[in-house]
mmCIF file of the N, C-alpha and C atoms, coordinates in Angstrom:
data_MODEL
# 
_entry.id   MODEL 
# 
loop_
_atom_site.group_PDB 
_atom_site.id 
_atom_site.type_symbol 
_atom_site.label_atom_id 
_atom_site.label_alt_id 
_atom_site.label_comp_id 
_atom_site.label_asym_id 
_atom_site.label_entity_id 
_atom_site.label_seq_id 
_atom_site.pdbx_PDB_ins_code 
_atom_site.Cartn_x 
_atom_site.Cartn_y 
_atom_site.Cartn_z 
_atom_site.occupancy 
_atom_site.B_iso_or_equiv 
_atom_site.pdbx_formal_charge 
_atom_site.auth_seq_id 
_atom_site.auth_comp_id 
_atom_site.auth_asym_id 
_atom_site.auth_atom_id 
_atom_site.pdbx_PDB_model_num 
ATOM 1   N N  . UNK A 1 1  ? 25.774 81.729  96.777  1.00 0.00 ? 1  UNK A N  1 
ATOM 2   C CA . UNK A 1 1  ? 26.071 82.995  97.405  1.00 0.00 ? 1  UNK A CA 1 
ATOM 3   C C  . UNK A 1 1  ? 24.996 83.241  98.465  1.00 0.00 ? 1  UNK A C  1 
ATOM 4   N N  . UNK A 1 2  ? 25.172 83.407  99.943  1.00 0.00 ? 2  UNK A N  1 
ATOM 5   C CA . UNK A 1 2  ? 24.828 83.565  100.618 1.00 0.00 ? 2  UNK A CA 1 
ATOM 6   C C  . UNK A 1 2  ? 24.324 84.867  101.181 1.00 0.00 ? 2  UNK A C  1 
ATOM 7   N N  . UNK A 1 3  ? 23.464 85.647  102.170 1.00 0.00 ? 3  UNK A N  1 
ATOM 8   C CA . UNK A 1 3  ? 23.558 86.887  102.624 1.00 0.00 ? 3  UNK A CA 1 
ATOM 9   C C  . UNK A 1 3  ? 24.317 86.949  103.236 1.00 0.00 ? 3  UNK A C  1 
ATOM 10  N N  . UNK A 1 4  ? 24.776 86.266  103.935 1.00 0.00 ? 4  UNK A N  1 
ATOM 11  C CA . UNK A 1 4  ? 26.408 86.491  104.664 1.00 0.00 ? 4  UNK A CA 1 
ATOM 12  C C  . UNK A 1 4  ? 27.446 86.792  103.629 1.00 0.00 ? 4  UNK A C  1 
ATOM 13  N N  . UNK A 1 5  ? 27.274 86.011  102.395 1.00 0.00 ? 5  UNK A N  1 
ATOM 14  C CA . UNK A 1 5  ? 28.714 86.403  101.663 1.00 0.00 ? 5  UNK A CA 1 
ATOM 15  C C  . UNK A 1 5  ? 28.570 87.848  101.314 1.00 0.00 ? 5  UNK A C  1 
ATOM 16  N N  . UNK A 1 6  ? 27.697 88.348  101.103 1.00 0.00 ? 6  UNK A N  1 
ATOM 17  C CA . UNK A 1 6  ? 27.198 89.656  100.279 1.00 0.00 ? 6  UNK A CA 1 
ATOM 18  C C  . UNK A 1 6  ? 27.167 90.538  101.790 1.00 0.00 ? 6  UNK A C  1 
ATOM 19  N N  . UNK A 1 7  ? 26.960 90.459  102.599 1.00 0.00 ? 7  UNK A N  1 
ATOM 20  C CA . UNK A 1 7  ? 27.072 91.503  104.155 1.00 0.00 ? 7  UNK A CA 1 
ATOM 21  C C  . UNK A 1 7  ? 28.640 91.370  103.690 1.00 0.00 ? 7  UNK A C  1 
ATOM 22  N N  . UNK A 1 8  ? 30.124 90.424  103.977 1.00 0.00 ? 8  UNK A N  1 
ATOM 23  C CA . UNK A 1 8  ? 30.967 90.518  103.838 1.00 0.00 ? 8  UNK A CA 1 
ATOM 24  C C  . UNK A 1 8  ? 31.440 91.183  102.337 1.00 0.00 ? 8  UNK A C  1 
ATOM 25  N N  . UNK A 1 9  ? 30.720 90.540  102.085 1.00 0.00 ? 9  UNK A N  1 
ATOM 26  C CA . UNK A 1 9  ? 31.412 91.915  100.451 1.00 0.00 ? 9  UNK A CA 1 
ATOM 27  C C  . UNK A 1 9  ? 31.298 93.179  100.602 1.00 0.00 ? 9  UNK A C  1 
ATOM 28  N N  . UNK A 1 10 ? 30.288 93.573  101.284 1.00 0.00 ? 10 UNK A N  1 
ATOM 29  C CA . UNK A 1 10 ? 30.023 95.373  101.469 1.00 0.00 ? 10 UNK A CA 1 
ATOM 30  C C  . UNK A 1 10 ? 30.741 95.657  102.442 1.00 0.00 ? 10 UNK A C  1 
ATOM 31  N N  . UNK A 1 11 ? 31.394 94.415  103.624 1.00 0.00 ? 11 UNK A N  1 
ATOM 32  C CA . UNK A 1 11 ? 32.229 94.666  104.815 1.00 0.00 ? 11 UNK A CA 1 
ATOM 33  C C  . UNK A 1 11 ? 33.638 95.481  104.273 1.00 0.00 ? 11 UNK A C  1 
ATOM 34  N N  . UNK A 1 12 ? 34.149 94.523  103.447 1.00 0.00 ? 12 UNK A N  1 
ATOM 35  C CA . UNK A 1 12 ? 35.436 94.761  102.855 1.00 0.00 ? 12 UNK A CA 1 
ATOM 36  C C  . UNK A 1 12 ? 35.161 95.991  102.081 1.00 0.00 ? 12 UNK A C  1 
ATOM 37  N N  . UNK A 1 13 ? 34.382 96.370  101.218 1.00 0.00 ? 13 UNK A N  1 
ATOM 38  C CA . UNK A 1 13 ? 34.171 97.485  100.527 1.00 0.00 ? 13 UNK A CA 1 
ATOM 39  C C  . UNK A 1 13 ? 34.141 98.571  101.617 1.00 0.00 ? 13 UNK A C  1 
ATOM 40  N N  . UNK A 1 14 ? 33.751 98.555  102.387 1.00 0.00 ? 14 UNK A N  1 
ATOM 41  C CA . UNK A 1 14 ? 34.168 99.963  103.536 1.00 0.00 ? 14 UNK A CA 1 
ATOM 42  C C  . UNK A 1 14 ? 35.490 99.247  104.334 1.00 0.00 ? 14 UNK A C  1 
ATOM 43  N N  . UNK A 1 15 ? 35.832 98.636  104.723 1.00 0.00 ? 15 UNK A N  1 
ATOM 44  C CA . UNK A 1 15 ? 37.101 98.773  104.957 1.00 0.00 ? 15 UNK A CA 1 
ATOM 45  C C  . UNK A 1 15 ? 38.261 99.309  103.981 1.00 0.00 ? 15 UNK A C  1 
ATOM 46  N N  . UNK A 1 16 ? 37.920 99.195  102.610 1.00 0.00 ? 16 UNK A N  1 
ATOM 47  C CA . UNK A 1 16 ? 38.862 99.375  101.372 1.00 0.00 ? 16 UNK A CA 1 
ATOM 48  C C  . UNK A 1 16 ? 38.629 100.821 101.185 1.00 0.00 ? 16 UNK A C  1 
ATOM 49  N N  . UNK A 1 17 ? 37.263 101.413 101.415 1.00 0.00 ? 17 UNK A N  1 
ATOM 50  C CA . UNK A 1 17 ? 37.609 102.645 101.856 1.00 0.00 ? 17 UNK A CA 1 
ATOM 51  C C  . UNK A 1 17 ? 37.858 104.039 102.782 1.00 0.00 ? 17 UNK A C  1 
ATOM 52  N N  . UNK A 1 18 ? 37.655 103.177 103.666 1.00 0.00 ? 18 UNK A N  1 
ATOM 53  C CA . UNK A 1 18 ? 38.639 103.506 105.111 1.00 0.00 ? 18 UNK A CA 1 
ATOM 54  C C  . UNK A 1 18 ? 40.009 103.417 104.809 1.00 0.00 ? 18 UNK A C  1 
ATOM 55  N N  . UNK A 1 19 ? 40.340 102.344 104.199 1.00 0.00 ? 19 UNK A N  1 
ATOM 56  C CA . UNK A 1 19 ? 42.153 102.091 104.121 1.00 0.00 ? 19 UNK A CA 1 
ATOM 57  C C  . UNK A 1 19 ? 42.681 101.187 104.820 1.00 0.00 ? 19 UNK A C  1 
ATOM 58  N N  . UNK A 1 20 ? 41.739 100.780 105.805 1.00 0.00 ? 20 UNK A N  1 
ATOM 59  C CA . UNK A 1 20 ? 41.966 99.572  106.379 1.00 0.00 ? 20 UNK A CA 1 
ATOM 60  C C  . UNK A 1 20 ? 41.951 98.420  106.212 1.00 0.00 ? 20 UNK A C  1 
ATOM 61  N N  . UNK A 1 21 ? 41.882 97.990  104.980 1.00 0.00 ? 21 UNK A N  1 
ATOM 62  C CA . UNK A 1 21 ? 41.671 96.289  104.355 1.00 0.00 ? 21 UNK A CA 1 
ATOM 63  C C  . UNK A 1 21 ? 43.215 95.830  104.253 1.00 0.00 ? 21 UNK A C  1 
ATOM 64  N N  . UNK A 1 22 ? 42.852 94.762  104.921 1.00 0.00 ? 22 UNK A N  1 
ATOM 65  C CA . UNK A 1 22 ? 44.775 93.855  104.575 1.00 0.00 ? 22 UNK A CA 1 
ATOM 66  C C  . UNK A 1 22 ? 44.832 92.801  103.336 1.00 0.00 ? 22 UNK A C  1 
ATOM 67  N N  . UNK A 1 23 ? 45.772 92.801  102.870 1.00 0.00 ? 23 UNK A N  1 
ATOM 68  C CA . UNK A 1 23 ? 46.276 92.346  102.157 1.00 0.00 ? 23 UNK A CA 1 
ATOM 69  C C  . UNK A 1 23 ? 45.456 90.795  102.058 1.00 0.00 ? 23 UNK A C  1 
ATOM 70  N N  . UNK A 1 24 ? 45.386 89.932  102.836 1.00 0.00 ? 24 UNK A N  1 
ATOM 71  C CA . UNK A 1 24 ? 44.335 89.003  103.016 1.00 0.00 ? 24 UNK A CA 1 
ATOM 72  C C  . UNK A 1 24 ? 43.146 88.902  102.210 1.00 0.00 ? 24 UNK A C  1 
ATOM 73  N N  . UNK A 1 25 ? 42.734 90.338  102.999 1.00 0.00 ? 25 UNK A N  1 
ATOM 74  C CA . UNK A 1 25 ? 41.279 90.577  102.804 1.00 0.00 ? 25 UNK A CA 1 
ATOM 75  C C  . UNK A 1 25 ? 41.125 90.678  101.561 1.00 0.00 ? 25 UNK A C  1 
ATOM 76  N N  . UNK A 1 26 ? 41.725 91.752  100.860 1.00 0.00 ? 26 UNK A N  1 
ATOM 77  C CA . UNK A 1 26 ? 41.670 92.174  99.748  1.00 0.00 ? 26 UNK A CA 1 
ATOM 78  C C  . UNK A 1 26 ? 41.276 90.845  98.456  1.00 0.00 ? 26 UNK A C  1 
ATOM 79  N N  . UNK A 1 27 ? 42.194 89.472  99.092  1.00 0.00 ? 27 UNK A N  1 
ATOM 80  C CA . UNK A 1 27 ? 42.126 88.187  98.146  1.00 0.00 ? 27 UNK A CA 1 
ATOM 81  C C  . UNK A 1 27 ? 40.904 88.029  98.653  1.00 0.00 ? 27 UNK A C  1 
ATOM 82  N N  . UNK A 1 28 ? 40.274 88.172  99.233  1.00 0.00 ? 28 UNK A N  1 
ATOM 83  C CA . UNK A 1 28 ? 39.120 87.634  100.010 1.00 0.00 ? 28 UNK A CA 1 
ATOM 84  C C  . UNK A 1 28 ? 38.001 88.124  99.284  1.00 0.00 ? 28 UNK A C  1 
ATOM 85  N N  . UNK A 1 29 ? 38.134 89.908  99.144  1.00 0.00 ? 29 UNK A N  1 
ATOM 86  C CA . UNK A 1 29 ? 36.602 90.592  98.426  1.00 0.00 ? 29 UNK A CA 1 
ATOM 87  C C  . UNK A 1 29 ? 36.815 90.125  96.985  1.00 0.00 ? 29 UNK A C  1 
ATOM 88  N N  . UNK A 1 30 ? 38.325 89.905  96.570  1.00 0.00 ? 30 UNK A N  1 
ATOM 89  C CA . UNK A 1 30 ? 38.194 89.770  94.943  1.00 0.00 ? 30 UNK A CA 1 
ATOM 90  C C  . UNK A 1 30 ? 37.471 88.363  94.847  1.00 0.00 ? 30 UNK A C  1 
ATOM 91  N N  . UNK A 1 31 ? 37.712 87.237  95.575  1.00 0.00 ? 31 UNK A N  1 
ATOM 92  C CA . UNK A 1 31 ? 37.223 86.011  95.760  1.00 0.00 ? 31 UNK A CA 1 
ATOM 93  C C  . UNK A 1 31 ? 35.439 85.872  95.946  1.00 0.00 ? 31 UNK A C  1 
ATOM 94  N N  . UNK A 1 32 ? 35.139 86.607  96.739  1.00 0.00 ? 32 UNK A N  1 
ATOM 95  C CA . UNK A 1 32 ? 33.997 86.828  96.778  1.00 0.00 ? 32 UNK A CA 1 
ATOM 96  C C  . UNK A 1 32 ? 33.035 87.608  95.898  1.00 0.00 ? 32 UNK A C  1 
ATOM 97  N N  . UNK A 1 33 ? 33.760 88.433  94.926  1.00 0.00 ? 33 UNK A N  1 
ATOM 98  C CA . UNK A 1 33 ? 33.013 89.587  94.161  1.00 0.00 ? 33 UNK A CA 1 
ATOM 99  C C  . UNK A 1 33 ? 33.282 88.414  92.807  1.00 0.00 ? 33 UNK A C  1 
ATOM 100 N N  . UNK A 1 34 ? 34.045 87.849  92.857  1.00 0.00 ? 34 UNK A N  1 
ATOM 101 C CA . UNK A 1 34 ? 34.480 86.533  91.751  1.00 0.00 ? 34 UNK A CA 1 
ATOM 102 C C  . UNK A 1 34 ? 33.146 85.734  91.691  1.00 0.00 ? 34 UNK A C  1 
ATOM 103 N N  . UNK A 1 35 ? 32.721 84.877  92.835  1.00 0.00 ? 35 UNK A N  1 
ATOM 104 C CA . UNK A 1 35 ? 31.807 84.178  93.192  1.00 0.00 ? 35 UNK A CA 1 
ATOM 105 C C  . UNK A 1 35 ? 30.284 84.811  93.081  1.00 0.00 ? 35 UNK A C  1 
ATOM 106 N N  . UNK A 1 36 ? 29.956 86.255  93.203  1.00 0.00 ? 36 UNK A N  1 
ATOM 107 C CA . UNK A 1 36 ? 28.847 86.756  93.079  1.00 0.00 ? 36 UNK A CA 1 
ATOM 108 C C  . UNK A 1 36 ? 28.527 86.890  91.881  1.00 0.00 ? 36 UNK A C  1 
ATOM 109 N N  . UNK A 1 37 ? 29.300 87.198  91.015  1.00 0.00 ? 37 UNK A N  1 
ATOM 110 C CA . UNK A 1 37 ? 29.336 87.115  89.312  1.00 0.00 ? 37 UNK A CA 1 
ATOM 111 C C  . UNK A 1 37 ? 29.108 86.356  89.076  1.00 0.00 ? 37 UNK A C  1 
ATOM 112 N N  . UNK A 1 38 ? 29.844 85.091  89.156  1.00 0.00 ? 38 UNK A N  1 
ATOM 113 C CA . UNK A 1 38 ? 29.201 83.668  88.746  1.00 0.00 ? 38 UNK A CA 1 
ATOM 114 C C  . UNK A 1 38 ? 27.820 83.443  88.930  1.00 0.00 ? 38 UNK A C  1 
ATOM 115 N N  . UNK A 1 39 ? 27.462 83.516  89.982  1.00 0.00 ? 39 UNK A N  1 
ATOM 116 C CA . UNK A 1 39 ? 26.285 82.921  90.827  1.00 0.00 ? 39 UNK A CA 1 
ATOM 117 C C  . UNK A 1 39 ? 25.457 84.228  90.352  1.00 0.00 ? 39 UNK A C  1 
ATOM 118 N N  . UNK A 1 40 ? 25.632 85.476  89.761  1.00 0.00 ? 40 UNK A N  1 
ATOM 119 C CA . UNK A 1 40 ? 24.538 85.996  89.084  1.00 0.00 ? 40 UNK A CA 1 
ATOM 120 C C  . UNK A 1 40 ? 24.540 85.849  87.735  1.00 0.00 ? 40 UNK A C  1 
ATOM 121 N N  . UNK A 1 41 ? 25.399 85.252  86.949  1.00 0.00 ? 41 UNK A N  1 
ATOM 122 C CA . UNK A 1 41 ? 25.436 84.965  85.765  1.00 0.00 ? 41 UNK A CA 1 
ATOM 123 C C  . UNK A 1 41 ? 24.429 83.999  85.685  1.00 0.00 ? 41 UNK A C  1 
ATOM 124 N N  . UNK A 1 42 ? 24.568 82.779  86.405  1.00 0.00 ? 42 UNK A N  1 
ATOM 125 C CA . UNK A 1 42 ? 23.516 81.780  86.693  1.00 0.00 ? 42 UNK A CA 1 
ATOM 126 C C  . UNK A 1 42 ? 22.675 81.918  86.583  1.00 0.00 ? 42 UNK A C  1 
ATOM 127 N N  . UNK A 1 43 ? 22.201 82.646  87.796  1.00 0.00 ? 43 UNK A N  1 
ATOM 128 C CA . UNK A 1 43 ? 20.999 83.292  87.908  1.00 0.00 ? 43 UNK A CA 1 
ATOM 129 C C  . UNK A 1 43 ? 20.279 83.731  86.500  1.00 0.00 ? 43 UNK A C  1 
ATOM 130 N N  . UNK A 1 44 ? 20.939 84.902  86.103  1.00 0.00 ? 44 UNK A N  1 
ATOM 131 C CA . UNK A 1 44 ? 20.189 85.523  84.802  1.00 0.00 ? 44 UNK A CA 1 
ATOM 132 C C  . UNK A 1 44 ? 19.977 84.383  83.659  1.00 0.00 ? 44 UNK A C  1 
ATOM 133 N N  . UNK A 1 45 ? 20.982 83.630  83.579  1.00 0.00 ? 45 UNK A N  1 
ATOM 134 C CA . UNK A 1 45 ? 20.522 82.258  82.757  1.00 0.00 ? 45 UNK A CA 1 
ATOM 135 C C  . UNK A 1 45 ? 19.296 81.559  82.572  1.00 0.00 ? 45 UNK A C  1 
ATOM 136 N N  . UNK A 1 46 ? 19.727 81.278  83.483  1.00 0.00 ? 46 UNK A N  1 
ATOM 137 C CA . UNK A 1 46 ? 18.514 80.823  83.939  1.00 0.00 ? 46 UNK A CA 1 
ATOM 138 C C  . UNK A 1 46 ? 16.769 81.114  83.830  1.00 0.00 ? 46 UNK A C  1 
ATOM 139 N N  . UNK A 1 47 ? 17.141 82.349  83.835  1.00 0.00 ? 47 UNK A N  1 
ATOM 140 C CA . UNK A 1 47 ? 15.609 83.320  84.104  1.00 0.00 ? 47 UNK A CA 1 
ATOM 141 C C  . UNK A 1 47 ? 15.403 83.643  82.350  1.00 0.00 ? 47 UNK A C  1 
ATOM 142 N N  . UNK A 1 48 ? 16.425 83.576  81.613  1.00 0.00 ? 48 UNK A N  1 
ATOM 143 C CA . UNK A 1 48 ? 16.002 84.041  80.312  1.00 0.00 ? 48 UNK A CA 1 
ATOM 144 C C  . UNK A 1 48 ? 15.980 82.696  79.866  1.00 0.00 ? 48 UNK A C  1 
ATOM 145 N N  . UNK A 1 49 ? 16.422 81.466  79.949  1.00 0.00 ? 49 UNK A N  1 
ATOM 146 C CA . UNK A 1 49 ? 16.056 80.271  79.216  1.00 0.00 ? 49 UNK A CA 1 
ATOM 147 C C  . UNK A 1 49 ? 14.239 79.678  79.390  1.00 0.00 ? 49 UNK A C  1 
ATOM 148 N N  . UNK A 1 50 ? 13.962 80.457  80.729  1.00 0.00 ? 50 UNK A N  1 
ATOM 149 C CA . UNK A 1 50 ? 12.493 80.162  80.630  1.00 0.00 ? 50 UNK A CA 1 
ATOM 150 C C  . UNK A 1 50 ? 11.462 81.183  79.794  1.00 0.00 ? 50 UNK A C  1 
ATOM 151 N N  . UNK A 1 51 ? 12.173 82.417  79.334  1.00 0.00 ? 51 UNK A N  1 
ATOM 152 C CA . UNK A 1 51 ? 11.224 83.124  78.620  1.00 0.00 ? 51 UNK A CA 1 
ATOM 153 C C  . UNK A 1 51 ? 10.512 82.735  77.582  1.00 0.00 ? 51 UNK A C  1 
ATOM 154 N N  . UNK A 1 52 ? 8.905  82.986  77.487  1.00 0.00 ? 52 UNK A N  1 
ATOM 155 C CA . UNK A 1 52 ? 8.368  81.880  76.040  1.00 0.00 ? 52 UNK A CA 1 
ATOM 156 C C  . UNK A 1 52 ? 7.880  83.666  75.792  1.00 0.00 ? 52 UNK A C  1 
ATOM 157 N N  . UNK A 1 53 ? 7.891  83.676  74.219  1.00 0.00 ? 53 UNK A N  1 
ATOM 158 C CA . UNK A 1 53 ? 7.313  85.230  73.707  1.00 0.00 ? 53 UNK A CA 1 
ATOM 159 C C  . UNK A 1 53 ? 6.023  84.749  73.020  1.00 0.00 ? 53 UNK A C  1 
ATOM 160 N N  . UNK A 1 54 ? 5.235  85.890  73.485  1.00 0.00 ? 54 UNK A N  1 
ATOM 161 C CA . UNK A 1 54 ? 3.738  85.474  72.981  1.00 0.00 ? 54 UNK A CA 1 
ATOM 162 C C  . UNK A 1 54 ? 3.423  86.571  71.536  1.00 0.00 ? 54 UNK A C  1 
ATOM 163 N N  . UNK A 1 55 ? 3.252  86.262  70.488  1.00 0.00 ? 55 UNK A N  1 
ATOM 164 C CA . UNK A 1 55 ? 3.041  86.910  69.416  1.00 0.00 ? 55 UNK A CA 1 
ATOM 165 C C  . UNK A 1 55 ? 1.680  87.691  69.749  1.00 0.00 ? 55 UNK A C  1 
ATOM 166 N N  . UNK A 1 56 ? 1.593  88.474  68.371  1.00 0.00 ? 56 UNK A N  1 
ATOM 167 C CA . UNK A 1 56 ? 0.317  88.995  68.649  1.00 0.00 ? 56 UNK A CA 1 
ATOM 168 C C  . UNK A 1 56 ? -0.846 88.205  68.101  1.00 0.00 ? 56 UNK A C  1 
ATOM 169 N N  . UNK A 1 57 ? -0.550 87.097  66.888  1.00 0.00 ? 57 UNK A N  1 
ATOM 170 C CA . UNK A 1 57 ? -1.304 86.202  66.120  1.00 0.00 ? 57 UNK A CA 1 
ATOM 171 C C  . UNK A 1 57 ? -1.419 85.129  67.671  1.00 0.00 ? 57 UNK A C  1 
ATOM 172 N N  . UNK A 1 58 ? -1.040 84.715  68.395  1.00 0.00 ? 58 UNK A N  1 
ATOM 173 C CA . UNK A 1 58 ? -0.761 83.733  69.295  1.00 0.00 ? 58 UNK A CA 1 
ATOM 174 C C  . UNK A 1 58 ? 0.203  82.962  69.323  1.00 0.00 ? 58 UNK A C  1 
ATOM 175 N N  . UNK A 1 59 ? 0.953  82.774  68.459  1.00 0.00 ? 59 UNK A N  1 
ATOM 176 C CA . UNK A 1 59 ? 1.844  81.892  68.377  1.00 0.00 ? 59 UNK A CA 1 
ATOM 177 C C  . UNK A 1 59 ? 2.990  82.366  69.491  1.00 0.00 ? 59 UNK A C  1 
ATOM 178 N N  . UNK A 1 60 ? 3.064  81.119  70.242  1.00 0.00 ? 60 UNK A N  1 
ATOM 179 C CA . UNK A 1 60 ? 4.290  81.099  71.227  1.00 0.00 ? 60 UNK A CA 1 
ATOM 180 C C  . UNK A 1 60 ? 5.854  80.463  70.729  1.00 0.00 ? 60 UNK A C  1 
ATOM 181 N N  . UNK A 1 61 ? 6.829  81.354  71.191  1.00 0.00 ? 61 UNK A N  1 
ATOM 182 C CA . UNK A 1 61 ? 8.202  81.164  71.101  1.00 0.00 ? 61 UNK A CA 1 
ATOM 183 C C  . UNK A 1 61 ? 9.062  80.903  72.201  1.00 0.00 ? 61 UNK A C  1 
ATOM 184 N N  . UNK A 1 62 ? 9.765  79.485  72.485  1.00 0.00 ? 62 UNK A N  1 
ATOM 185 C CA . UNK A 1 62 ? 10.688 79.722  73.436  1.00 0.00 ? 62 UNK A CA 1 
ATOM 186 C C  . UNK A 1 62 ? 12.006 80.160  73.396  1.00 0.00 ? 62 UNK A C  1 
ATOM 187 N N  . UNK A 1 63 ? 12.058 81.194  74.275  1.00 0.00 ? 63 UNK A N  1 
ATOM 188 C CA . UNK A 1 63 ? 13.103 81.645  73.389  1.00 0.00 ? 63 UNK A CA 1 
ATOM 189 C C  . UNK A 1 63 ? 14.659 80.764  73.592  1.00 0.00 ? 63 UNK A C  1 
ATOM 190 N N  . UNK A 1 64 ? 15.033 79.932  74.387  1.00 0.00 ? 64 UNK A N  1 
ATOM 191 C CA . UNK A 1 64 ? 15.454 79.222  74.807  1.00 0.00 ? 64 UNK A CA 1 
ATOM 192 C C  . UNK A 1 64 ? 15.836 77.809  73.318  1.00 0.00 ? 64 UNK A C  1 
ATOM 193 N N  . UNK A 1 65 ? 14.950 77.744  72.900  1.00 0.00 ? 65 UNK A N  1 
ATOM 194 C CA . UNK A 1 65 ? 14.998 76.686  72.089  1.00 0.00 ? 65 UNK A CA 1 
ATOM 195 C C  . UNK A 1 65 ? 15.098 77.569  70.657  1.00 0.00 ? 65 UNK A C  1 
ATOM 196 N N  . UNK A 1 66 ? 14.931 78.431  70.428  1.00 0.00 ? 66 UNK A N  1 
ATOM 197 C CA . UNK A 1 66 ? 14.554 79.468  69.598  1.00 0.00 ? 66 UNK A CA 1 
ATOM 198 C C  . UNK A 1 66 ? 16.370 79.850  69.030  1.00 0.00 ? 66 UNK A C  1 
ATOM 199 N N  . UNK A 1 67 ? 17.288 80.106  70.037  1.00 0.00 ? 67 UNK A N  1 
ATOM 200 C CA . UNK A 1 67 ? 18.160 80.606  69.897  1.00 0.00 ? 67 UNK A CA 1 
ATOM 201 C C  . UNK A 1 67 ? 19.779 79.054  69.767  1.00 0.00 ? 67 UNK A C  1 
ATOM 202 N N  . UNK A 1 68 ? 18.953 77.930  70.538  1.00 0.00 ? 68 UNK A N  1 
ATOM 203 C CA . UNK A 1 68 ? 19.615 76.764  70.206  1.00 0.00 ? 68 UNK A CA 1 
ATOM 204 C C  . UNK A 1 68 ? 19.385 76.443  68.864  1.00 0.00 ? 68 UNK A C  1 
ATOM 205 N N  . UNK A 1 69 ? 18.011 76.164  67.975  1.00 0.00 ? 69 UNK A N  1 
ATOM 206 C CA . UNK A 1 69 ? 18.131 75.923  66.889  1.00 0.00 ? 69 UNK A CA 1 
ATOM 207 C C  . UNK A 1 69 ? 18.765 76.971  65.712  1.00 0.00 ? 69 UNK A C  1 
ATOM 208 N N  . UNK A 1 70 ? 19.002 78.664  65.850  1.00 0.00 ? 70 UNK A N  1 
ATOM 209 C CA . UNK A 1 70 ? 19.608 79.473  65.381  1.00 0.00 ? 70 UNK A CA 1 
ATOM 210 C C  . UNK A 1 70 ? 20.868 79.109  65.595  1.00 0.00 ? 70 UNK A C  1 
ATOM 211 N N  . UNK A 1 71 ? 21.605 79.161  66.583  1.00 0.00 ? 71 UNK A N  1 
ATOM 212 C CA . UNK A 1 71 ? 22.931 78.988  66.714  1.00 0.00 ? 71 UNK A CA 1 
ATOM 213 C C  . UNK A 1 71 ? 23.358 77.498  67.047  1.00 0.00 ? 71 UNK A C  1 
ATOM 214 N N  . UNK A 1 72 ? 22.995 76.725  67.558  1.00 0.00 ? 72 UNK A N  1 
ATOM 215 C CA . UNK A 1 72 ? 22.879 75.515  67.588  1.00 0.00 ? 72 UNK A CA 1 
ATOM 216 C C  . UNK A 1 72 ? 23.068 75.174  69.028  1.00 0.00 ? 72 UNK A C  1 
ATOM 217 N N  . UNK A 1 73 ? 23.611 74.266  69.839  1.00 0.00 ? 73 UNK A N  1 
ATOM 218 C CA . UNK A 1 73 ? 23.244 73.565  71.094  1.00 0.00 ? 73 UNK A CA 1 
ATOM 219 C C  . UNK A 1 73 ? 24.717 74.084  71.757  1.00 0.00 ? 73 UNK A C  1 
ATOM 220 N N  . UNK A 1 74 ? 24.870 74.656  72.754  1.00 0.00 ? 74 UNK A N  1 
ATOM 221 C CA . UNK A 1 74 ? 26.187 75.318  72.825  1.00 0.00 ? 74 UNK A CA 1 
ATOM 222 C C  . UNK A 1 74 ? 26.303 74.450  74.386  1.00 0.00 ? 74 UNK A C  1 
ATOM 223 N N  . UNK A 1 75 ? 27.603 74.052  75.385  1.00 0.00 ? 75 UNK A N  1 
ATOM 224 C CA . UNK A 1 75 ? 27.571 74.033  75.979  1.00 0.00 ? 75 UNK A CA 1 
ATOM 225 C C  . UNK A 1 75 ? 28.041 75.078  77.227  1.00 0.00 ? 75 UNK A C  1 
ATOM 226 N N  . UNK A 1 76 ? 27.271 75.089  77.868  1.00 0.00 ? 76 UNK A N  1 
ATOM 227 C CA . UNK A 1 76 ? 27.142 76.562  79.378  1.00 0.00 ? 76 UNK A CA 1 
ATOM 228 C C  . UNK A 1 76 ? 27.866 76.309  80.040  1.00 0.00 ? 76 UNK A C  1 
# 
């Protein structure tokens, strides 16, 4: 996802409420608001598989590996 895709997502969002979005378009913002989800789902994935938790004794947890051996190895 690009800053261009995201300038065009807010494009269509004021055209949609103006009233002026065509029928096109409309496949276009759902396509694109489709694609930003994904690509922030990712994102957040991502960012929580690197979390390690630091106890107060010291002992470190990843939580990443933490939640594979609880539930087991899932594929994403």
């Amino acid at each position: 996802m690009t800053e261009k895709d995201i300038q065009r997502i807010n494009e269509l969002y004021h055209k949609k409420m103006e009233g002026t979005i065509t029928p096109e378009e409309l496949e276009e913002q759902a396509r694109l608001r489709k694609e930003y989800v994904e690509a922030f789902k990712r994102n957040l994935r991502g960012n929580l598989e690197t979390i390690t938790i630091q106890y107060p004794d010291g002992r470190k947890v990843n939580v990443k590996k933490r939640h594979d051996e609880k539930y087991g190895k899932r594929i994403h």
